[in-house]
N, C-alpha and C positions, 0 to 999 in steps of 0.2 A: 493652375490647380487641377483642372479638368484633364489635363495630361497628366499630372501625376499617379490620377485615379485611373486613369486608364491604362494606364503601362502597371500600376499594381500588384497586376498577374506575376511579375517575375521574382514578386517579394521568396516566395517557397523555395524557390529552385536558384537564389541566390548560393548558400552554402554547399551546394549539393558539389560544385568541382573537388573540393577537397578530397570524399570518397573515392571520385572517378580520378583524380590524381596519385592517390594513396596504391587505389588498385592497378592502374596501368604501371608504378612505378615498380611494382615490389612483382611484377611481373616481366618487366622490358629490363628493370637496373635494378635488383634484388639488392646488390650488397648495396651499390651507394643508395639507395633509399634508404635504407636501414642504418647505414652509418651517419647520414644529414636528417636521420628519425625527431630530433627536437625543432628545428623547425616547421614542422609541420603544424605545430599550435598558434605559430602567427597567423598564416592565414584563414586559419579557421577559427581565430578570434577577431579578425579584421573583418569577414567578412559576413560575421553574426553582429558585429561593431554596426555594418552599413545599413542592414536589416534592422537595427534598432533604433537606428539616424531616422529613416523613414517610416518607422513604426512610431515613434513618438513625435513627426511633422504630421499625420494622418491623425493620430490623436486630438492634435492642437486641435486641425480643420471643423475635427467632431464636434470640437464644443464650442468654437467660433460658430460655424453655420448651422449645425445640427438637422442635416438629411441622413440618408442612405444612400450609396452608391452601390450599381453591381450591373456587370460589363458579363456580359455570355455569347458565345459564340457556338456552331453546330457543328457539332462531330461528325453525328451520324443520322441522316434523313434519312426513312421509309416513308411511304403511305400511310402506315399507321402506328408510326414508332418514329419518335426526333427525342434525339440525346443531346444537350448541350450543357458545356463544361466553361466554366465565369471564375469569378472572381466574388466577392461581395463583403462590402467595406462598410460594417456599420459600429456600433460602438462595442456590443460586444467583442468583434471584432480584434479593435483596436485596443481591448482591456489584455484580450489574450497576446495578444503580439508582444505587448512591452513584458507580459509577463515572462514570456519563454524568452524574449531574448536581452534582456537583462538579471535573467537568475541564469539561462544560460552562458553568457559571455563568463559570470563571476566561474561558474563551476568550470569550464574550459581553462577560465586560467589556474584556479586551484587544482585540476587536474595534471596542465602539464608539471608541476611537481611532485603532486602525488603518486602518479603513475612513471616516472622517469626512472626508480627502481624494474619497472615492469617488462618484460620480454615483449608483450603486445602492446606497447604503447601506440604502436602506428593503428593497430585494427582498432585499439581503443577509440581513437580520434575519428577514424573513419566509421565507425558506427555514430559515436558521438552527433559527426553532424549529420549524415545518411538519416539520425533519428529528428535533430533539428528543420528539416529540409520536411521530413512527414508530416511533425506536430502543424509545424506554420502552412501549407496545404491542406493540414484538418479544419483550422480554425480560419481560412480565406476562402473555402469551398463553399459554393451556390446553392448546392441540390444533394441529396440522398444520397444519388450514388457516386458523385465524388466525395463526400463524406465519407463511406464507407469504403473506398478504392484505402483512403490513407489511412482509414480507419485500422484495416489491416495491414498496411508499412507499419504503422504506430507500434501494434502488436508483434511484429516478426523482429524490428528494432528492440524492443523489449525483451524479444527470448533472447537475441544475443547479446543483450546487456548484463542483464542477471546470471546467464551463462557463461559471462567473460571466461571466468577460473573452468572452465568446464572441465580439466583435470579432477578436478573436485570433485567426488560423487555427490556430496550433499547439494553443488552449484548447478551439476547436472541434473540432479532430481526438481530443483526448484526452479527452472529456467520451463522444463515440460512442467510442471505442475499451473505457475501461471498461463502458460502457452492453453494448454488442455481446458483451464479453468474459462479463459476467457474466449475461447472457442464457443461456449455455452450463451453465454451472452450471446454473439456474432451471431452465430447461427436466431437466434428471434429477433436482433436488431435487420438481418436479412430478409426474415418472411414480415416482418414488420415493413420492412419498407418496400417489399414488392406487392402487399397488401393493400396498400396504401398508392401506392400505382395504380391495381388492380379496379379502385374505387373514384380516382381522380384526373388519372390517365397523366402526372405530371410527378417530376422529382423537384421541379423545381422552389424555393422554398416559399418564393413571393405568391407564387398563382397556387400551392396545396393550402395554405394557413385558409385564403378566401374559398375555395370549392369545397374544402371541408368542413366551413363555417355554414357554408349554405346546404351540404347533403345531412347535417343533421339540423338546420334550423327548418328544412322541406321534409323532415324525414325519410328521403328517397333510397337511404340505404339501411337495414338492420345495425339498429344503434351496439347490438350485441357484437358485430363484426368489427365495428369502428372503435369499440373499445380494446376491442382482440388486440387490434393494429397497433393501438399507441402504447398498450402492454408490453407487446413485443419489443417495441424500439424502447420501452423504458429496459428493458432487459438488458438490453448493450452495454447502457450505463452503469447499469448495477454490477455487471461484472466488472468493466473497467474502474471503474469509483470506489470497486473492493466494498461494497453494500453487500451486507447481509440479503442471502445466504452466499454469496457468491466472492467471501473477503476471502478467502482462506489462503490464495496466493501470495497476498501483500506481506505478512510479515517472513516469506521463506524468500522472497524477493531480493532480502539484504544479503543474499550471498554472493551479490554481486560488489564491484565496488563501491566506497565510499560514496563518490562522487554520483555515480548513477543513483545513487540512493535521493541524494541532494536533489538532483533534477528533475528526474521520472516518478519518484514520488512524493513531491512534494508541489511541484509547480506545472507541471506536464501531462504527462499520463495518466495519474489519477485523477488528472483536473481534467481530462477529455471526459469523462461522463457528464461532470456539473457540467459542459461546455455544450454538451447535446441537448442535456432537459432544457438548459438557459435558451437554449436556440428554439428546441419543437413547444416551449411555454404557451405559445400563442394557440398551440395544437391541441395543448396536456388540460391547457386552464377549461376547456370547452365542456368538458369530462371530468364533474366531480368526482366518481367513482376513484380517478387515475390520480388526481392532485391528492384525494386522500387515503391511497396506496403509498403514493413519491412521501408524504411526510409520514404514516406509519412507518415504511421503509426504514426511512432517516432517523425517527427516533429510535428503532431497535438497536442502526448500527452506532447511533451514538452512544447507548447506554450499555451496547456489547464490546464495543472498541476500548473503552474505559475501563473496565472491568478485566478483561483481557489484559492488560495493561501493566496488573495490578503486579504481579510478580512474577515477572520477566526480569530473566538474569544479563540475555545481549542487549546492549544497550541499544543498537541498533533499532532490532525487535520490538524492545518496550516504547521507542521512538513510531516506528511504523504500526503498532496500535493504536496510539496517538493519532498520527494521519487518518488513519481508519475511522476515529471518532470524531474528528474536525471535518471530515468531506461527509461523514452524516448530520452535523450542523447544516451544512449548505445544503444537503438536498432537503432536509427537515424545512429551511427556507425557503424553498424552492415549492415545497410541496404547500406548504401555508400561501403560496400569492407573493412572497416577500423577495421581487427577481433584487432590488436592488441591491438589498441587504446579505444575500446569497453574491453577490457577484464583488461585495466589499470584504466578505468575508472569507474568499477566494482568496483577492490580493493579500491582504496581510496574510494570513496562514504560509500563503506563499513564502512570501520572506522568512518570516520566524521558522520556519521548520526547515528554511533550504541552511539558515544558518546556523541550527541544530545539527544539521547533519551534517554541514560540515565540520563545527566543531569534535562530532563525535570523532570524525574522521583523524582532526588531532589528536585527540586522545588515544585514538588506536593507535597511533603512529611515535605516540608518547609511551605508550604498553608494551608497545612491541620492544623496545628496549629491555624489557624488563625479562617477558614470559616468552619471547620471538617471535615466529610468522607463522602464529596458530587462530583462528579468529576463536576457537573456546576457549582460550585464555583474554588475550587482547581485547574482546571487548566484552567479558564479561563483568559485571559490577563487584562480584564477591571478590576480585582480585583490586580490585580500583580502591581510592579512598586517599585524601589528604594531596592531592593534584596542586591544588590550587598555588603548593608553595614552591610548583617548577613549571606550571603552565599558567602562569597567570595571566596573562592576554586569552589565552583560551575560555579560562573560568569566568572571566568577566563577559565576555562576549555569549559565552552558554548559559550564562546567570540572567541576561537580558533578552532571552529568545523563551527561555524559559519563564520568564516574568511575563513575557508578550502573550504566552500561548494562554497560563494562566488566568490571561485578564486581568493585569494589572494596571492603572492609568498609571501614566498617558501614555504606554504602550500601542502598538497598535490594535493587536488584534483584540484590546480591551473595548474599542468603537466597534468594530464588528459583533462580536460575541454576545456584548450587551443589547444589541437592538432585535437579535434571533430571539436573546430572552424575552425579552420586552415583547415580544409581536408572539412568541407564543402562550403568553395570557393569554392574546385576546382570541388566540386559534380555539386551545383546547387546555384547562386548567391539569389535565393528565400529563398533557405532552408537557405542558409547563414545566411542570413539578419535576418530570425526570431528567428534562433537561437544567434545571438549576442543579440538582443532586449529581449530573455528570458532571459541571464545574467545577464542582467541589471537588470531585475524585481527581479530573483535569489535575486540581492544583495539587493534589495528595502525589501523584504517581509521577509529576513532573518534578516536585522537588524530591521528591525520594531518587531519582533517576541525578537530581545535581549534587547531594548529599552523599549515597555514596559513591559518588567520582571526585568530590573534591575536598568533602571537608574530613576531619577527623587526621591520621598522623599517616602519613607514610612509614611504612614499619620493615626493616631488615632484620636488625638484630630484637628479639624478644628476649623477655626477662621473664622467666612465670615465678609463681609465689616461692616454690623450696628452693630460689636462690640460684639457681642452674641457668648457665647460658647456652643459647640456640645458635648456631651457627649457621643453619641451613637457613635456605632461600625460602620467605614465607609470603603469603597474599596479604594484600592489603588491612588494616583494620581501619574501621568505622570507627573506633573506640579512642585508635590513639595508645591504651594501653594492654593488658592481662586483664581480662574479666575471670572474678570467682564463679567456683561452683554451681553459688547459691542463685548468681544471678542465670548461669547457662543451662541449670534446669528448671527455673520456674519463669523466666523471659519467653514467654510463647508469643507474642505480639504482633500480628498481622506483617509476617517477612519483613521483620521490619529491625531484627534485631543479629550484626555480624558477631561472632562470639570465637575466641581462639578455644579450638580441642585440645591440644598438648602440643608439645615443642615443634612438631614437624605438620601440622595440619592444621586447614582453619575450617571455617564451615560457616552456616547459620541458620537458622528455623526454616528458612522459605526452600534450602537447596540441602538435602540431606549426605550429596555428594560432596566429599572433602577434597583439596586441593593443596598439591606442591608441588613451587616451582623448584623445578632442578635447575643442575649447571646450563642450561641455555641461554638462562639470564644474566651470564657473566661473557662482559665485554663483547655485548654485542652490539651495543649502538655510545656514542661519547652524550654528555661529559660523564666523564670516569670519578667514582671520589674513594681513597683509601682511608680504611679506616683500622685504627691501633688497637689494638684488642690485646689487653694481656702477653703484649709483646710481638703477638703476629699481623703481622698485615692482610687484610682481604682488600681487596676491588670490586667493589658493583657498582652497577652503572641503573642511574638513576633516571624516570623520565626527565623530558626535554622540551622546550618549546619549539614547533613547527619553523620552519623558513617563512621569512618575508613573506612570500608570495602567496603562500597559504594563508597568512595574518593579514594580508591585506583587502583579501575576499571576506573574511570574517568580519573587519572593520568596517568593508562598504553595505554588507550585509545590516551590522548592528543602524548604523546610521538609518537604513531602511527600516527596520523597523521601531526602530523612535520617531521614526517620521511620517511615516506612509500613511499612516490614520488617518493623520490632516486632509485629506481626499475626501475623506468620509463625514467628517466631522457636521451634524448639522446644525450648525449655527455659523456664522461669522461677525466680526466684528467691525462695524463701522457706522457712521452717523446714521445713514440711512434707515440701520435697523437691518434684521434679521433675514440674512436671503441663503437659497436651498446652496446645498454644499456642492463640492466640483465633480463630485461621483452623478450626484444625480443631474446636471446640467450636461453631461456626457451622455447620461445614459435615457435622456429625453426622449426621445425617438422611440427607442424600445420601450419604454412606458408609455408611449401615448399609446404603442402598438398594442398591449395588452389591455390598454381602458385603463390604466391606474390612473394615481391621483400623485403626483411627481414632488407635491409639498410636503416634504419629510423634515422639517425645520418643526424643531422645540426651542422651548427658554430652560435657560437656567435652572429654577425650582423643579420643572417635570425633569431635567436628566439629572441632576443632583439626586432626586427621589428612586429615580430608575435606579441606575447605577449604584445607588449604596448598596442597593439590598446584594448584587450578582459581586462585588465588591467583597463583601463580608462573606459572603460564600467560599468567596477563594481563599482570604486571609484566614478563613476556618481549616480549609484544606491543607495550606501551607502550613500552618498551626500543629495540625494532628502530627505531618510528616517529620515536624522539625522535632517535635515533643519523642515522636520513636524511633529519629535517625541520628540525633544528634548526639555527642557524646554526655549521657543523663549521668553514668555513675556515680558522677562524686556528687549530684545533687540530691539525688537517689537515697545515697548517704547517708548525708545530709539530716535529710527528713527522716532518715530512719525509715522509709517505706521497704527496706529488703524485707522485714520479717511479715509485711502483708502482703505480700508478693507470693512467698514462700506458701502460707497458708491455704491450702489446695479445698476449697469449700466444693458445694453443687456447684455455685456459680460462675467457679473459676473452672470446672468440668465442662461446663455449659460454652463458656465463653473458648475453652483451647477446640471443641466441637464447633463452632459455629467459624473459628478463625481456619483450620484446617478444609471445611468444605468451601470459604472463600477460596484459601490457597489451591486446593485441586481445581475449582473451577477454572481460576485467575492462567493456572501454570499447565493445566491442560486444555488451554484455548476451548474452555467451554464444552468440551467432549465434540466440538462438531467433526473434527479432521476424524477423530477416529470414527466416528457415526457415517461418515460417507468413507473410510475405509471398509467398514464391515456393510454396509448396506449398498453401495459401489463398488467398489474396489473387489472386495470378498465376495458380493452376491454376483457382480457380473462376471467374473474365474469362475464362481460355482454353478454359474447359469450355461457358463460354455463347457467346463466338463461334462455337465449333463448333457446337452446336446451332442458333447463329442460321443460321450458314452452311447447317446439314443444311436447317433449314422453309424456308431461301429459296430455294438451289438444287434442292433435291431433290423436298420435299414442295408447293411452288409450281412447281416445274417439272412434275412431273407432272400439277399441277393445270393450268394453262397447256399444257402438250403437248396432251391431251383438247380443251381449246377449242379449240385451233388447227385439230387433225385435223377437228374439227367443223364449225367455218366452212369450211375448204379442202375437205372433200368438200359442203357445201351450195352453195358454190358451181361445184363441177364440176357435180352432180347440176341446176343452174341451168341451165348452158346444155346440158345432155341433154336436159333435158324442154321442149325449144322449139316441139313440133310438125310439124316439117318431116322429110318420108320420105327424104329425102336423108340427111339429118346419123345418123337411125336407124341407116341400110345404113352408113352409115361406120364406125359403131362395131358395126353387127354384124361387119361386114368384119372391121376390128381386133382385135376379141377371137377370132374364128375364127384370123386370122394370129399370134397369140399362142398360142393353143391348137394350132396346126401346128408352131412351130416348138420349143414344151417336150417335145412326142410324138418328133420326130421325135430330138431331141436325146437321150432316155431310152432310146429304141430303139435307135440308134447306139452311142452310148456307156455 
């Protein structure tokens, strides 16, 4: 066992031949690389396979023995400078390990079908693991500055993730936008930890937690300096965590593929922040000030992520606002004391969102069929609707990812989510409240995002009321059929309502932009179905469900997360009676480390009680959404409520005002992007043409006055000195009659 942990080190840099094969190939044997390009997904599924073998044998150890291992050796000795670069194998650790390389194995294999349409499938894959080979080196590194060496692979792996399509202008602009964005971060997670050097003389992480515990329990350093430091390194996370204010990268991030979507932000990348505060805790806890900055923080971005969320048309997008507000969960946990509850809530999220997004990933793949290889068609939801009755392994599988995130039992992430709640009573009844009220939204914006992609009717052919048929290519409807008038101008309801405009256009409240699909949509992808129309035959081709291979990442996905909770769960079942769950007998170590208190076991009656209330929350949510997404017309009816609908009071004035400034809020991300457009972006152009303006007019004009003055007196001083007594007396003349008449004027007057 002691040799396993000692050879360890090679766990990172197991995947990493792949890239260096990928790149020596396609430069030594161009064509046959490119032509044997699908095999290149076995071995770099094989060998994130072996990384997982030994990632979950090291887990075992952890909670069999429950130490810490960590092996360092020296780089670089000075006199007064030693760098050493280790390994260190504790449980957090070994949480991160299984998570990358079991969400990564599924996305690799759902990539090589995804991407086997793709011209770059080989640089795909070689980024791929080039990024697997960073992540596992972030989360196995000892010290600081190995942390931050991969800290930044992590990040350069990211720009050319998001950039894959870099033909793209919008793929290009959002690949430098996160790049830029998290630049910002880095740069205070740098002075953060050279700061921190500065004061302890050590990167390492065993001997900085004890010297820093003693320079503020001696007072030997300005407590004001020490808090500077751990600011700063919160700073890193915040950028990469996509915490407010530094999210704004994450939702333009989906211009990359599907897949990258699934991995880096869900289970990877955005999980390296929660992965550094989880690490420097023992640093953060010392510093009330900082733990309750970390869960301010976390509750903004959970209640800004949510909101954000609210009416977004890419599905994608409205997914990666999502993430955005579940990794403010975790630091909101993080920041309250609660590592283990933060680090449960990690895993499951993980799952449920890697499986969302690859779902979505079918569905685009199901769209494209329909609208082609546009991604504002393809995965926008005003085109989607009534899926479910040609993807139906997809639907079920997004239905239960979608329950998970939710918080729905016995889902998983309903054990996580519920105990962040639970523990922030006892934090701050403020923080409380707004995190129970994001649940709710959680559950609003999630089914609204499965609602309209699956239910309601798939519609080609339209019927409107004077009888007339549509032959054109039309978006989706929620509805299933022709909505009147009466309901399409007085249905104002929180984006919430798709409504057909006339025979060739659809539309709906939240997107004032109208859409149609042309001829693109025809035979483009199989199965084809004809249909008799009054004697003529048309062909559209209808969506589809994904290949196996795609289906079968999704299936092992769902299984995870109907399962994975069980980790967490605090109670178990057996004569003995009530003992702590297998999350926290793993993660023993690190809580002794912190001084907590590792007995997180309840009965029955206290989680029964917890859990109703966060429960009813979400069944409130899902409520609202179904109530405004589902097809209501003919219930609507029914009740005869069209004609109170219709009737346009103050209140219904009041209530279309208050639904409208959600929607601008919701659909222009909050005004931030454009606030650091015009106060960035705009003020630092207008701060450099000033400056240009200052060195060209000013400091060149001075420069340039001087030569001027120079040539224009050398050449007066030119024809002065000609020689001639004449031309002398003139200008003696002249300067005497100039010197007469300043005298005379002085004198005078």
């Amino acid at each position: 066992m002691e040799y396993t942990y000692q050879y360890s080190w090679i766990i990172p840099f197991i995947p990493l031949p792949v890239p260096m094969l990928i790149g020596m190939g396609l430069l030594l044997f161009p064509t046959a690389t490119k032509n044997l390009r699908r095999m290149w997904a076995f071995p770099s599924i094989l060998l994130l396979s072996i990384v997982m073998i030994l990632s979950v044998y090291l887990s075992i150890q952890q909670i069999n023995r429950n130490f810490i291992y960590q092996y360092v050796w020296s780089w670089t000795i000075n006199n007064d400078f030693s760098l050493e670069f280790g390994h260190l194998i504790d449980p957090l650790t070994s949480i991160m390990l299984i998570l990358i390389t079991t969400v990564g194995i599924l996305v690799l294999f759902y990539s090589d079908n995804y991407m086997s349409h793709d011209q770059g499938y080989l640089r795909f894959f070689a980024y791929m693991s080039f990024f697997n080979t960073s992540m596992l080196g972030l989360v196995t590194s000892s010290n600081l500055i190995q942390i931050y060496i991969f800290w930044e692979l992590v990040g350069m792996c990211s720009y050319l993730l998001i950039g894959f399509w870099f033909t793209r202008p919008s793929a290009a602009t959002a690949c430098q936008k996160a790049f830029v964005t998290n630049r910002v971060g880095d740069f205070g997670l740098l002075l953060g930890i050279l700061g921190l050097y500065w004061i302890t003389g050590t990167f390492e992480f065993r001997d900085l937690f004890q010297i820093f515990n003693t320079l503020i329990s001696n007072n030997e350093v300005p407590f004001l300096f020490l808090t500077l430091c751990a600011f700063l390194l919160f700073a890193g996370a915040v950028a990469k965590s996509a915490q407010f204010p530094l999210h704004v990268w994450l939702p333009d991030a989906m211009e990359g593929p599907t897949p990258i979507s699934a991995l880096i932000h869900a289970a990877t990348m955005v999980a390296a922040g929660i992965f550094l505060v989880a690490r420097l805790l023992p640093l953060f806890i010392i510093i009330p000030s900082i733990m309750n900055f970390i869960s301010l923080i976390g509750i903004i971005t959970v209640l800004l992520g949510a909101t954000l969320a609210l009416a977004q048309k890419d599905i994608k997008r409205g997914l990666a606002y999502s993430t955005m507000s579940q990794l403010g969960y975790m630091m909101l946990a993080l920041g309250m004391g609660s590592y283990r509850v933060a680090l449960f809530h990690l895993i499951t999220h993980a799952y449920s969102k890697a499986l969302l997004f690859l779902g979505s990933g079918s569905i685009i793949h199901s769209m494209e069929a329909i609208v082609g290889y546009s991604p504002d068609k393809s995965q926008n939801m005003v085109l989607m609707g009534g899926l479910k009755k040609h993807v139906p392994i997809t639907k079920t599988a997004f239905l239960v990812g979608t329950l998970s995130l939710c918080g729905i039992p016995p889902l998983a992430c309903f054990w996580s989510k519920d105990e962040i709640l639970n523990d922030s009573w006892l934090y701050s009844p403020i923080f409380a409240i707004i995190a129970c009220s994001t649940a709710g939204l959680t559950a609003f914006y999630m089914f609204r995002i499965y609602l309209l992609t699956f239910e309601g009717h798939f519609n080609v052919h339209f019927q409107n009321y004077s009888g007339q048929k549509s032959s054109s290519y039309h978006s989706i409807s929620l509805w299933g059929k022709e909505v009147p008038k009466t309901i399409k101008n007085n249905f104002r309801l929180l984006s919430l309502l798709t409504l057909t405009m006339n025979n060739n256009e659809r539309a709906s409240f939240f997107w004032n932009k109208t859409y149609q699909i042309g001829g693109n949509g025809k035979n483009r992808m199989h199965p084809f179905i004809t249909i008799t129309h009054f004697g003529t035959k048309k062909t559209f081709s209808y969506p589809h469900e994904s290949d196996n291979t795609m289906l079968f990442c999704m299936v092992i996905l769902v299984l995870f997360t109907l399962f994975v909770g069980v980790v967490g769960i605090p109670f178990s079942f057996n004569q003995e009676g009530i003992h702590l769950d297998i999350l926290s007998k793993l993660l023993n170590p690190s809580i002794n480390l912190l001084h907590q208190n590792s007995n997180n076991s309840v009965d029955w009656y206290e989680f029964v009680t917890n859990a109703s209330f966060s429960v009813s929350i979400a069944f409130f949510g899902i409520f609202i959404s179904s109530f405004l997404y589902k097809p209501i017309y003919s219930s609507l009816q029914n009740l005869n409520l069209l004609n109170s609908f219709s009737k346009r009071g103050p209140n219904r004035i009041l209530g279309d005002k208050i639904i409208n400034v959600i929607y601008d809020w919701s659909y222009n991300r909050g005004y931030i992007d454009a606030f650091y457009t015009i106060s960035l972006t705009q003020g630092i152009r207008g701060l450099a043409e000033l400056i240009h303006f200052f060195d060209r007019r000013v400091i060149d004009g001075i420069t340039n006055v001087f030569g001027l003055t120079s040539f224009f007196f050398g050449e007066g001083i030119k024809y002065v000195g000609c020689g001639r007594i004449s031309s002398y007396l003139l200008l003696y003349l002249l300067f005497v009659l100039i010197f007469l008449l300043i005298y005379s004027f002085l004198y005078f007057f």
